[in-house]
VEXLO-705724 format. One line per field, with one value per residue: residue in three letters; residue number from 1; x, z, y of N, C-alpha, C in turn. Coordinates in Angstrom, 1 decimal. Example, Ala and Ser with C-alpha at 12.3 -4.5 7.8 and 13.67 -1.06 7.14 Angstrom:
2
rest	c(ala, ser) $
nr	c(1, 2) $
n.x	c(13.2, 12.8) $
n.z	c(7.8, 7.1) $
n.y	c(-5.7, -2.2) $
ca.x	c(12.3, 13.7) $
ca.z	c(7.8, 7.1) $
ca.y	c(-4.5, -1.1) $
c.x	c(13.2, 12.9) $
c.z	c(7.8, 7.9) $
c.y	c(-3.3, 0.0) $
This chain:
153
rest	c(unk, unk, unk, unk, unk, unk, unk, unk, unk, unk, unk, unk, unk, unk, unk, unk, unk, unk, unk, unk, unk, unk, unk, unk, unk, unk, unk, unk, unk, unk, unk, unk, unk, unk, unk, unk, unk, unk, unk, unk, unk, unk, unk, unk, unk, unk, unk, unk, unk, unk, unk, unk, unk, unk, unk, unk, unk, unk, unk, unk, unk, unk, unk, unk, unk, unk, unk, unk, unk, unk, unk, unk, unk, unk, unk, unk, unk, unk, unk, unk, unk, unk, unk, unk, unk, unk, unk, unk, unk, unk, unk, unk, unk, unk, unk, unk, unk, unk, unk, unk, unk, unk, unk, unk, unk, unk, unk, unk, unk, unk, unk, unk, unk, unk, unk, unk, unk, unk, unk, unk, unk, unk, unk, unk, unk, unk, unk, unk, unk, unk, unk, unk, unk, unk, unk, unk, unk, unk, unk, unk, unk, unk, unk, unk, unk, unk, unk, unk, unk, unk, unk, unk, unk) $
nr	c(1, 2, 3, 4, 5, 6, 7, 8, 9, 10, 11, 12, 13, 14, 15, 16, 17, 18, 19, 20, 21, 22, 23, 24, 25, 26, 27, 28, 29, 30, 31, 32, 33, 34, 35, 36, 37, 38, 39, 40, 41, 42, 43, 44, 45, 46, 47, 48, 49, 50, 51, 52, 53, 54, 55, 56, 57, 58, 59, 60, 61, 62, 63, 64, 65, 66, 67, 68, 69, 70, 71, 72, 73, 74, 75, 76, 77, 78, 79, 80, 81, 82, 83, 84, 85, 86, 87, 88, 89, 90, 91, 92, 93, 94, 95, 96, 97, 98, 99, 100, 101, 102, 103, 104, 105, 106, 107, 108, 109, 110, 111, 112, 113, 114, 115, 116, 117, 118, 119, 120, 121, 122, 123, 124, 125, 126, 127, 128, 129, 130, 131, 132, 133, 134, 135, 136, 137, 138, 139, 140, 141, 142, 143, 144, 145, 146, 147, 148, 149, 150, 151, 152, 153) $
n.x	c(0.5, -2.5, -5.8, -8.5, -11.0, -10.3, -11.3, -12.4, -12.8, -10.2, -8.2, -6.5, -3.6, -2.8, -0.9, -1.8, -2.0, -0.6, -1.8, -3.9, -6.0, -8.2, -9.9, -9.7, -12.1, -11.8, -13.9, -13.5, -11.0, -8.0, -5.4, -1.7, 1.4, 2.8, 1.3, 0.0, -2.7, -5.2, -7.4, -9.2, -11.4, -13.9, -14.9, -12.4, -11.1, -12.6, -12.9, -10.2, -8.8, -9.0, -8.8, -10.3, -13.6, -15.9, -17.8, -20.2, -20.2, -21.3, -19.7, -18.2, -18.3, -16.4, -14.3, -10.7, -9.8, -7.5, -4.2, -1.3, 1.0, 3.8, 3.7, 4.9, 4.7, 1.9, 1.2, 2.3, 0.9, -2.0, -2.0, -1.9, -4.4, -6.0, -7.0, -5.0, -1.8, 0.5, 2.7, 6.4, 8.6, 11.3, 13.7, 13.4, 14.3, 15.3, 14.2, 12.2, 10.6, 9.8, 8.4, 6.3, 5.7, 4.7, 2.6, 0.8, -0.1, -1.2, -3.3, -4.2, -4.0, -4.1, -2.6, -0.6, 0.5, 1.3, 3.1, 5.4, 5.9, 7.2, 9.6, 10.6, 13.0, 14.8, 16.4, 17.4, 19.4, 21.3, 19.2, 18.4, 17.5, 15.6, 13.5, 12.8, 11.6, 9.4, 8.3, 7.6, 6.3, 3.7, 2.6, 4.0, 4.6, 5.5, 8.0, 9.4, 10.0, 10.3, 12.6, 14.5, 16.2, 17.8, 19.5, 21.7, 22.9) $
n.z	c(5.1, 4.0, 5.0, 6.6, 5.5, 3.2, 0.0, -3.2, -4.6, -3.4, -4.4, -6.4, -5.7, -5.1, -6.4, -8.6, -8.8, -11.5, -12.6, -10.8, -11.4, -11.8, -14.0, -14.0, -13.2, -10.5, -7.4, -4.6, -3.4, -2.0, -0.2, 0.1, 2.5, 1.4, -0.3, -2.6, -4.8, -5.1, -7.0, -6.2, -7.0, -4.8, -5.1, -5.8, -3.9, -2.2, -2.8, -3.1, -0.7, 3.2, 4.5, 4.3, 4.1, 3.2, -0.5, -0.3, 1.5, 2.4, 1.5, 1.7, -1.8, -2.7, -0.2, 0.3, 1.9, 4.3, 4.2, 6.0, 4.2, 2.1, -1.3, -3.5, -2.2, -2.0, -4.6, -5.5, -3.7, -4.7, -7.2, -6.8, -6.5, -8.4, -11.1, -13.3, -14.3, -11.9, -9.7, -10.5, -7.7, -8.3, -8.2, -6.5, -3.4, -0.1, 1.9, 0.6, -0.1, 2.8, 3.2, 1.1, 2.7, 4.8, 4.4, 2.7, 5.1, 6.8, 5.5, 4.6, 2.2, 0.3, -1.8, -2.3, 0.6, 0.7, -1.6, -0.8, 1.5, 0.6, -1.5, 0.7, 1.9, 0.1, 1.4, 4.1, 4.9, 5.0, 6.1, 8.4, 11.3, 11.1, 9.6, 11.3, 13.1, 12.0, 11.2, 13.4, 14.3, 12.7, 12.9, 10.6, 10.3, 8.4, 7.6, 9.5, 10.2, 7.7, 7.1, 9.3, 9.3, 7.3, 7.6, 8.8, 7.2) $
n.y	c(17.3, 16.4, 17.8, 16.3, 17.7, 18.5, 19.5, 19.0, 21.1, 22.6, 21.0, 22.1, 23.0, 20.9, 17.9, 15.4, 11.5, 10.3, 7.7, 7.3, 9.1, 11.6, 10.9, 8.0, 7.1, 6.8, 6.0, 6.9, 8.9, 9.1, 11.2, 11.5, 11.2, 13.0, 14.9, 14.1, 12.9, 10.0, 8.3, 6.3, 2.3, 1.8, -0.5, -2.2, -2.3, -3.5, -6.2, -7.0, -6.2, -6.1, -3.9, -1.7, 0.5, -1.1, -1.5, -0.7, 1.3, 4.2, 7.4, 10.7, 11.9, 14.3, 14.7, 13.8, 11.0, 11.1, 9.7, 8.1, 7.2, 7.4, 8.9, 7.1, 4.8, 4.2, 4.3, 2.1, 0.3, 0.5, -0.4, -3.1, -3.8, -3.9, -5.4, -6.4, -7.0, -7.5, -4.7, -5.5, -6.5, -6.5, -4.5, -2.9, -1.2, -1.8, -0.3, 0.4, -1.6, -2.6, -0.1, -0.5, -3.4, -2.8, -1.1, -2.5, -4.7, -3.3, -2.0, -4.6, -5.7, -8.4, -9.7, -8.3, -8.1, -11.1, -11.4, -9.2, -10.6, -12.8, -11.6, -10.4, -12.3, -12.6, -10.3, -11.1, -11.6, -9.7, -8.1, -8.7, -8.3, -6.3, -7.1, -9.7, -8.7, -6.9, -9.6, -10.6, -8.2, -8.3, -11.2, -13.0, -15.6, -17.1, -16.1, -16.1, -18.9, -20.0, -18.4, -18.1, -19.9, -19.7, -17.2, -18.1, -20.1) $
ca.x	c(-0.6, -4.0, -6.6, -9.4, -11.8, -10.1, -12.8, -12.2, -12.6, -9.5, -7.3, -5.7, -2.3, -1.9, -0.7, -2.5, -1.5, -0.8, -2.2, -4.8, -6.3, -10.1, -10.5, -10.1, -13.4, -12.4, -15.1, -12.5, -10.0, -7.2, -4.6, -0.4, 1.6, 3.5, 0.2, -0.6, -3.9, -5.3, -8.7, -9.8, -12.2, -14.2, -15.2, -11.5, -11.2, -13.3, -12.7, -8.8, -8.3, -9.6, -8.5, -10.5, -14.6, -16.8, -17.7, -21.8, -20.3, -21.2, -19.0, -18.5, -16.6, -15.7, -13.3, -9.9, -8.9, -5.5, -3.3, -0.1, 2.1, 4.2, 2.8, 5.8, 4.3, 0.6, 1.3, 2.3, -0.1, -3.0, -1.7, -2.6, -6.3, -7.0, -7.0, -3.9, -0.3, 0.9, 4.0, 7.5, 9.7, 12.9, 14.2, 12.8, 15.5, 14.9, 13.5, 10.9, 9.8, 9.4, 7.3, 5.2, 4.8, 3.8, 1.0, -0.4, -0.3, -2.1, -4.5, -4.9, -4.2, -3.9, -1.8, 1.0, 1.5, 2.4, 4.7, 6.3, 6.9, 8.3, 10.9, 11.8, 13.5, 16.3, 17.3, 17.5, 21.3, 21.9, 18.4, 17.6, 16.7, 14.3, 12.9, 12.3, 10.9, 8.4, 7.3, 7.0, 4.7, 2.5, 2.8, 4.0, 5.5, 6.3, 9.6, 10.2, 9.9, 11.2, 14.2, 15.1, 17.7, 18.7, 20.4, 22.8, 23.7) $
ca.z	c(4.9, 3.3, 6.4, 6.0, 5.2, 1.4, -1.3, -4.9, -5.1, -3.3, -4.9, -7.4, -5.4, -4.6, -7.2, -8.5, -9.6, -13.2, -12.7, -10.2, -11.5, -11.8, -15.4, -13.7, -12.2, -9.3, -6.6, -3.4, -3.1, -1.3, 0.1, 0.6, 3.3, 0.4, -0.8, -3.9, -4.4, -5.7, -7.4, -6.4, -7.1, -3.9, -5.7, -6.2, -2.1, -1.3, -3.3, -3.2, 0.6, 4.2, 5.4, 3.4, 4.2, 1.8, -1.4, 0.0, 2.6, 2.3, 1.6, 0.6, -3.1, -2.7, 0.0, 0.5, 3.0, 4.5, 4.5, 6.0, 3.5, 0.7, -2.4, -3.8, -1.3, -2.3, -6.2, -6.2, -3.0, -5.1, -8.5, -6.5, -6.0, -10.1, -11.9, -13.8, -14.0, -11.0, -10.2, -10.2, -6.6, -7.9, -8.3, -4.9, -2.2, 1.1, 2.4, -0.3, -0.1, 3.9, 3.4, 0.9, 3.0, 6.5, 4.2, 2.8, 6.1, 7.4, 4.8, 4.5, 0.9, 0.4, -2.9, -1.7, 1.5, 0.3, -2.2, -0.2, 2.3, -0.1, -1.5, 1.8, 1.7, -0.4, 2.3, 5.4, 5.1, 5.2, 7.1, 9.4, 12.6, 10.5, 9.1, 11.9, 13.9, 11.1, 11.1, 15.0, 14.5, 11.9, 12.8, 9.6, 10.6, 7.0, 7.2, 11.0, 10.0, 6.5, 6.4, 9.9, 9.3, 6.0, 7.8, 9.5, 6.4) $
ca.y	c(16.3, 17.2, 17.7, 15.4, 18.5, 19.1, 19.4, 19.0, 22.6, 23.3, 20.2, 23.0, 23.2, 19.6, 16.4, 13.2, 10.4, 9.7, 6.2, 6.9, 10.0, 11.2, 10.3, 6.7, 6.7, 6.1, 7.1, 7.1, 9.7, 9.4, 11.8, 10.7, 12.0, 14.1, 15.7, 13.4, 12.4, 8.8, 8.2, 4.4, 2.4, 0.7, -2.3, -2.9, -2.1, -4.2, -7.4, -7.4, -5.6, -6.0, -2.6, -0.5, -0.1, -2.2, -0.3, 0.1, 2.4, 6.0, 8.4, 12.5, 12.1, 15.1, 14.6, 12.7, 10.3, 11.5, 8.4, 8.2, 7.0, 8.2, 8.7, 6.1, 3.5, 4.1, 4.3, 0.3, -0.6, 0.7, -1.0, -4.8, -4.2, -4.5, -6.9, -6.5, -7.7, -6.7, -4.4, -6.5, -5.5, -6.8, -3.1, -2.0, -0.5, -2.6, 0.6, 1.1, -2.9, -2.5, 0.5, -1.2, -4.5, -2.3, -0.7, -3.9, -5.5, -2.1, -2.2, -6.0, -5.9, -9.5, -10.4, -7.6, -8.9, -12.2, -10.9, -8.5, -11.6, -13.7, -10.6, -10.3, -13.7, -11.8, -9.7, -12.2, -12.0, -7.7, -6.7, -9.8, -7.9, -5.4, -8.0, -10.6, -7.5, -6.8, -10.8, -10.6, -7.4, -8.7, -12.8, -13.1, -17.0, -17.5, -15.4, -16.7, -20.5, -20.3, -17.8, -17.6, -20.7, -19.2, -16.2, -18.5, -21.1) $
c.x	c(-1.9, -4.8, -8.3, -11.1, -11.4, -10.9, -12.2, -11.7, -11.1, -7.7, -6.2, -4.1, -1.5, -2.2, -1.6, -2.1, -2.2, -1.6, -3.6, -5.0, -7.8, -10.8, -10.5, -10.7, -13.7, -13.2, -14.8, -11.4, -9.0, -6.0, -3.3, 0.3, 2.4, 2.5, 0.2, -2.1, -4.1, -6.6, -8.8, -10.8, -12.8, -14.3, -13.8, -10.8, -11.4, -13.0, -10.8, -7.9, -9.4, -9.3, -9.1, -12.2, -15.4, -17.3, -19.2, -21.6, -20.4, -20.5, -18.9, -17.5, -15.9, -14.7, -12.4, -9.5, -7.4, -5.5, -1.6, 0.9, 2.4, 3.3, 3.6, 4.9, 2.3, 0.3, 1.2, 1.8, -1.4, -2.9, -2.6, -3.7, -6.7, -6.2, -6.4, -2.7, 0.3, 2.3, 4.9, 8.0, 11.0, 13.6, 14.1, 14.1, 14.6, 14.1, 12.0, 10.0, 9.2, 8.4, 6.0, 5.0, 4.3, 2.5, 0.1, -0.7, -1.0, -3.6, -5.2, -4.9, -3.2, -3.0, -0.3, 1.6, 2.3, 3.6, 5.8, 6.4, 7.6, 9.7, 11.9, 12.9, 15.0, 17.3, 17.6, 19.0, 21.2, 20.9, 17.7, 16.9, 15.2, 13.2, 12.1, 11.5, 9.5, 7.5, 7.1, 5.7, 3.6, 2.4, 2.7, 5.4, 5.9, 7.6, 10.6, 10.6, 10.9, 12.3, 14.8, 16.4, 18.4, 20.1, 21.7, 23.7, 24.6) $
c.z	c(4.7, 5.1, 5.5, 5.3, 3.8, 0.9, -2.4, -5.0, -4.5, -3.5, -6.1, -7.2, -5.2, -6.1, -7.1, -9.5, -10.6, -13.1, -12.2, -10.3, -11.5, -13.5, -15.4, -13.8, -10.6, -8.0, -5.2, -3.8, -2.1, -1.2, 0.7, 1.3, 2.9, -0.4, -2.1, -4.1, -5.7, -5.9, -7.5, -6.4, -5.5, -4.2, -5.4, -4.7, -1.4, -1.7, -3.0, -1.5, 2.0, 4.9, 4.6, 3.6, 2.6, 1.0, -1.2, 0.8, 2.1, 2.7, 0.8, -0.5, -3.1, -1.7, 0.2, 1.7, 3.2, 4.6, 4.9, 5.1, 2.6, -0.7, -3.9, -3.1, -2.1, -3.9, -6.2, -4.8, -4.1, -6.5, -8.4, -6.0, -7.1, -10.3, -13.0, -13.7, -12.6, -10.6, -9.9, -9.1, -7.0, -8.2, -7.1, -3.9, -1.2, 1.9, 2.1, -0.2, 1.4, 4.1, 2.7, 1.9, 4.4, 6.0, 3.5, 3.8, 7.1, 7.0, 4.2, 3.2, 0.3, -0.2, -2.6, -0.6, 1.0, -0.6, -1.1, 0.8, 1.8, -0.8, -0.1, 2.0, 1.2, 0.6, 3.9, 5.9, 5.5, 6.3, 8.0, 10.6, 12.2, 10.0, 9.9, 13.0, 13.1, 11.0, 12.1, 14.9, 13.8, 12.2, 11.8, 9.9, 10.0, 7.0, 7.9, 10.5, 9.2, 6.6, 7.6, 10.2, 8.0, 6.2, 8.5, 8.5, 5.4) $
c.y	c(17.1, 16.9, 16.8, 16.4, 19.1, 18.7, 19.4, 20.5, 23.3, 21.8, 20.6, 22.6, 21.6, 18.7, 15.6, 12.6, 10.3, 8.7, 6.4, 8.1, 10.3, 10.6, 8.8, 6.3, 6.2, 6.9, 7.0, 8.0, 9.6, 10.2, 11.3, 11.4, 13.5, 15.0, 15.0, 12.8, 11.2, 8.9, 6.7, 3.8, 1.4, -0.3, -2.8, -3.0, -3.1, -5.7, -8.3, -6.7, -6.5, -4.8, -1.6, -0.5, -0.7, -1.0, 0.0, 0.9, 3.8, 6.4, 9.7, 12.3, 13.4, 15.6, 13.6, 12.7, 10.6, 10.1, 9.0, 7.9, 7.9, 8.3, 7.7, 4.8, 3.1, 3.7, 2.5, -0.2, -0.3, -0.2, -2.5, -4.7, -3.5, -5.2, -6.4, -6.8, -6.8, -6.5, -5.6, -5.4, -6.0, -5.8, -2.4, -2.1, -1.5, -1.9, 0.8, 0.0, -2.9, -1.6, 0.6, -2.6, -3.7, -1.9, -2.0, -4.5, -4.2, -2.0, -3.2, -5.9, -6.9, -10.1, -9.5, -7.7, -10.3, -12.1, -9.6, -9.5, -12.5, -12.6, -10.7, -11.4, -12.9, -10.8, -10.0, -11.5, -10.4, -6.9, -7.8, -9.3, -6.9, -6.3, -9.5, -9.4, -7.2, -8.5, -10.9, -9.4, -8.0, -9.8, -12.6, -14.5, -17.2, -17.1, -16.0, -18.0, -20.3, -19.7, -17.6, -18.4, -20.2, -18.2, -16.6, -19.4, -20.1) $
């Protein structure tokens, strides 16, 4: 993991995302727990998140936020804060969808939690205890209420 003291100048050795690169514009950098780096914009932080500070906060552009996640997980958390089609999970491993909905519901990134709670729905039947464990941590009632008779019909 990058140390929160990396500078541009020494971002030679480590990855960035195709998608979220600097010719973005974006004027947040973040760091993934695989050393990839993301270029986002605050505006889009701030409007489509609660876990992220507001885009008047000062910050050094020239270094990145370590984040714990993958740089799989961050790729399509960062996709749903623009304002474009946003990715489809019906391809997503049960693994890959759980470790995108713990980072939206980390980073309060509003339109990917609710889709990654409604996905979850599909795997009631095979990952019920991961899954009602995950809506106990976050109150996420929606899963409890709605799919917790599902797993028995």
């Amino acid at each position: 993991m990058t140390s929160p003291n990396t500078t541009r100048s020494s971002y030679t050795s480590i990855k960035t995302s195709a998608r979220f690169n600097a010719s973005s514009g974006g004027d947040v950098i973040f760091s993934s727990s695989d050393d990839v780096l993301f270029h986002v914009h605050k505006k889009n932080l701030e409007f489509c998140s609660g876990g992220f500070p507001p885009a008047g906060t000062p910050s050094d552009t020239d270094e990145a936020v370590p984040l714990t996640e993958k740089a799989s997980t961050l790729e399509l958390l960062f996709a749903f804060v623009y304002p474009q089609r946003h990715p489809g999970l019906n391809d997503m491993s049960f693994d890959a969808l759980l470790d995108l909905a713990e980072a939206a519901e980390k980073y309060e990134v509003y339109f990917a939690m609710s889709l990654c709670t409604l996905k979850m729905k599909e795997y009631v039947s095979t990952h019920a205890p991961k899954i009602f464990g995950f809506a106990a941590e976050h109150d996420t009632t929606t899963i409890s209420y709605r799919y917790g008779c599902s797993s028995s019909n």
